[in-house]
C-alpha positions in Angstrom: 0.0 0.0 0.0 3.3 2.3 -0.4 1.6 3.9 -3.4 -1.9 5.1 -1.2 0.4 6.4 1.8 2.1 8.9 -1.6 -0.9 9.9 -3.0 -2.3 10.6 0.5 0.7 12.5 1.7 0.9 14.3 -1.7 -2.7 15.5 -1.1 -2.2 16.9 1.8 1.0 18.6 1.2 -1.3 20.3 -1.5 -3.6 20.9 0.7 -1.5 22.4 3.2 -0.7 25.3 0.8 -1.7 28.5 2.9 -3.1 30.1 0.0 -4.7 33.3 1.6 -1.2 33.6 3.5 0.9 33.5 1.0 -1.6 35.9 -1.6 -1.4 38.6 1.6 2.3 38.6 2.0 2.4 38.9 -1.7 0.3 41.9 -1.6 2.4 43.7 1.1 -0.4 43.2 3.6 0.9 41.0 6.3 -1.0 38.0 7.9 -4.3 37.3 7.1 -4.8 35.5 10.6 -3.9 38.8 12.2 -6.6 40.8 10.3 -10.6 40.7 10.9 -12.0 37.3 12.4 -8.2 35.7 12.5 -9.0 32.8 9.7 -6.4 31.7 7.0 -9.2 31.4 4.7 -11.4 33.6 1.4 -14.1 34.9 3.3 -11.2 36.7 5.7 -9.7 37.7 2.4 -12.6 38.9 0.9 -13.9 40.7 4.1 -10.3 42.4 4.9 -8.1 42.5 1.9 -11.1 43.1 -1.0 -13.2 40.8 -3.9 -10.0 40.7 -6.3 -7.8 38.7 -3.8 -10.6 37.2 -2.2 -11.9 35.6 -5.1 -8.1 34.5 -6.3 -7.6 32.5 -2.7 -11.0 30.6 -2.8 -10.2 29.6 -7.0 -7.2 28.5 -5.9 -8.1 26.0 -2.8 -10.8 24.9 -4.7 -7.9 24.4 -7.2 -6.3 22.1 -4.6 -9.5 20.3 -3.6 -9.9 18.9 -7.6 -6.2 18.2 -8.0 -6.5 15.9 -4.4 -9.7 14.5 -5.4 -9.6 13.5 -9.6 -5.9 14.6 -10.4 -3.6 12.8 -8.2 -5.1 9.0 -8.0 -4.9 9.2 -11.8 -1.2 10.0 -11.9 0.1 8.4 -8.8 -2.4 5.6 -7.7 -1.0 1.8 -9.3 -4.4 -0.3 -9.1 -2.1 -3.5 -9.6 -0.6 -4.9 -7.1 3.7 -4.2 -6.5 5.0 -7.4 -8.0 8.2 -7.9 -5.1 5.8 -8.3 -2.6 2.4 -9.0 -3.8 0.9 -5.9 -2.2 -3.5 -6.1 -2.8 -4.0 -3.0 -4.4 -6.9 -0.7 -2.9 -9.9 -2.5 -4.7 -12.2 1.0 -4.7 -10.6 3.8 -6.8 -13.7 5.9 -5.3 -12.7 5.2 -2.0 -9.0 6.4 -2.9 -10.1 9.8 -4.4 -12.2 10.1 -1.7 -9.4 9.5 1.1 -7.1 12.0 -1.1 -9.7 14.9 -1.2 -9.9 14.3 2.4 -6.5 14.5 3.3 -6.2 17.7 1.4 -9.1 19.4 3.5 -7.2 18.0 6.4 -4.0 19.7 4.7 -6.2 23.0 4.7 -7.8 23.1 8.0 -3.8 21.9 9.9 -1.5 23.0 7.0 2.0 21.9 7.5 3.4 25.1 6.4 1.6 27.9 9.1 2.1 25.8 12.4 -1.2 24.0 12.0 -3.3 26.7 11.3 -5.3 26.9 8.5 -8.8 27.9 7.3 -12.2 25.9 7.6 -11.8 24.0 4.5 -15.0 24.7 2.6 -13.4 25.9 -0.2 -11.1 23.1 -0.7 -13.8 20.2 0.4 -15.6 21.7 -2.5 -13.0 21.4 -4.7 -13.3 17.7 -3.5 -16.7 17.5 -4.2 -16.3 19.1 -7.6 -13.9 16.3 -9.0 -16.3 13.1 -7.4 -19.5 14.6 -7.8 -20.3 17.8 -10.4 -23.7 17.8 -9.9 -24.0 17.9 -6.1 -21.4 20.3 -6.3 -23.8 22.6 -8.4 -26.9 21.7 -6.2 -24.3 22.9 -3.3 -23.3 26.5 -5.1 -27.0 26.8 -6.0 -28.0 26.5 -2.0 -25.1 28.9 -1.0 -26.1 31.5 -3.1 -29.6 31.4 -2.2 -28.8 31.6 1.3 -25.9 34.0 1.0 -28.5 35.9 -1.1 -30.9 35.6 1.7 -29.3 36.4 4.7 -25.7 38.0 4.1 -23.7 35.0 6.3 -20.7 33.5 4.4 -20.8 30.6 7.4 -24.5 29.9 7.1 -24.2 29.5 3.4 -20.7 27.3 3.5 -22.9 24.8 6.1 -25.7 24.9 4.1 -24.2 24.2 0.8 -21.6 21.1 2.8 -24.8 19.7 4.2 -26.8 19.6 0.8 -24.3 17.4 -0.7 -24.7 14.2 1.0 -28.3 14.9 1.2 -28.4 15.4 -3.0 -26.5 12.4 -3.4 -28.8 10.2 -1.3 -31.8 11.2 -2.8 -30.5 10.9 -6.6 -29.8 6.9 -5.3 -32.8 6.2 -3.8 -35.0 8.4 -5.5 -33.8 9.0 -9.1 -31.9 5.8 -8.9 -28.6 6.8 -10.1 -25.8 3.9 -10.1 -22.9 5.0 -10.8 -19.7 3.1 -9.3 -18.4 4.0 -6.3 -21.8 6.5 -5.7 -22.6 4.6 -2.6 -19.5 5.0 -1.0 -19.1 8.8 -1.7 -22.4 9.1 0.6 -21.2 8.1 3.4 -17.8 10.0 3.1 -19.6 13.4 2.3 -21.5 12.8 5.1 -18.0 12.8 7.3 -16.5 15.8 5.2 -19.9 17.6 6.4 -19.5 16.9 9.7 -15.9 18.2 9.6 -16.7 21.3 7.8 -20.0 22.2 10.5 -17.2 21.5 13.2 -14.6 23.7 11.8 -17.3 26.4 11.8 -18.8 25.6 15.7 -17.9 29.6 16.5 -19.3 30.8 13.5 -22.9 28.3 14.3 -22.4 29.7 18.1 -22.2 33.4 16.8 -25.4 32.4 14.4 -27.5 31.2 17.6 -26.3 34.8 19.7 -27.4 36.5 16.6 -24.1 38.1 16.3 -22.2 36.6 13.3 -21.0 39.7 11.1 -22.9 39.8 7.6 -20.9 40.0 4.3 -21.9 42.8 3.1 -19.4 44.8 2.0 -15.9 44.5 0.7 -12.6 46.5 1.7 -10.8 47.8 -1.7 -7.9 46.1 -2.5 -4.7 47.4 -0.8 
């Protein structure tokens, strides 16, 4: 199983790439995690540092999300097994991608390369979601920007739009009867991403229930 611990380490060393950090220092601005609500993530970006660079950081580690999830198993995973020690290959390639988009939201949320802290990996886990499932990640954009639309909350949205994924996929099984390979197994895992992603935002839900999570509603210009 040499060849599943590279593709998982791979994906999260991608993952671990502290996008809005490094786009800030490049911009002369300093740390993002010292600025507005203290997160290494697009929303921060967007909120403190304007829509252009914003925008850039949350392309990007969606970027990094796809590249985990559909990009590296192609490359890097061997589905035969290593013929100088008869190694049984992982017999699910879903399962693989799935484990690789994981490890890069894991990458994300404790990236190896700002002491462990990262952002909430929402932008990233859809990134994951876009390379294993395109049309729940649609349904997912469609529900954020309704909600976003609605009520001005970034974090509402992002939970939202994580929960509506696993929620999609089980009702095209079991009501439109999709079957495609691998389909089950992807609605358990987004299931576990979910779960992740509403725990990485347990401030921003504690905020929501004090009614005093700030509203996105306008953007800083670009510095």
């Amino acid at each position: 199983m040499e060849n599943l611990a590279l593709v998982l380490l791979l994906s999260y060393i991608i993952g671990s790439i502290p996008t809005s950090i490094v786009a800030t220092r490049i911009a002369n601005t300093g740390d993002i995690r010292k600025f507005g609500s203290g997160n290494a993530g697009g929303t921060n970006v967007l909120r403190m540092l304007g829509w252009k660079i914003g925008v850039a950081v949350i392309i990007f580690d969606l970027i990094k999300g796809v590249a985990a999830s559909y990009y590296i198993p192609q490359i890097f995973w061997d589905p035969n097994p290593l013929p100088f020690n008869n190694a049984t290959p992982f017999d699910d390639y879903t399962v693989v991608q799935i484990l690789c988009g994981v490890a890069a939201v894991f990458g994300h949320i404790w990236t190896l390369f700002a002491s462990f802290k990262g952002g909430k990996g929402v932008a990233t886990g859809a990134g994951m979601i876009l390379g294993l499932a395109p049309v729940e990640f649609s349904v997912s954009i469609g529900i954020f920007m309704i909600a976003f639309l609605l009520w001005r909350y970034v974090s509402l949205g992002s939970i939202l739009a994580t929960c509506a994924i696993p929620v999609t996929m089980f009702i095209r099984e079991h009501l439109f009867m999709v079957d495609i390979q691998g389909y089950h197994t992807l609605v358990y895992f987004s299931i576990g991403v979910s779960l992740l992603i509403v725990y990485t935002h347990r401030e921003n839900v504690r905020r929501l229930l004090e009614g005093t999570e700030n509203k996105l509603t306008s953007f800083k210009g670009n510095r």
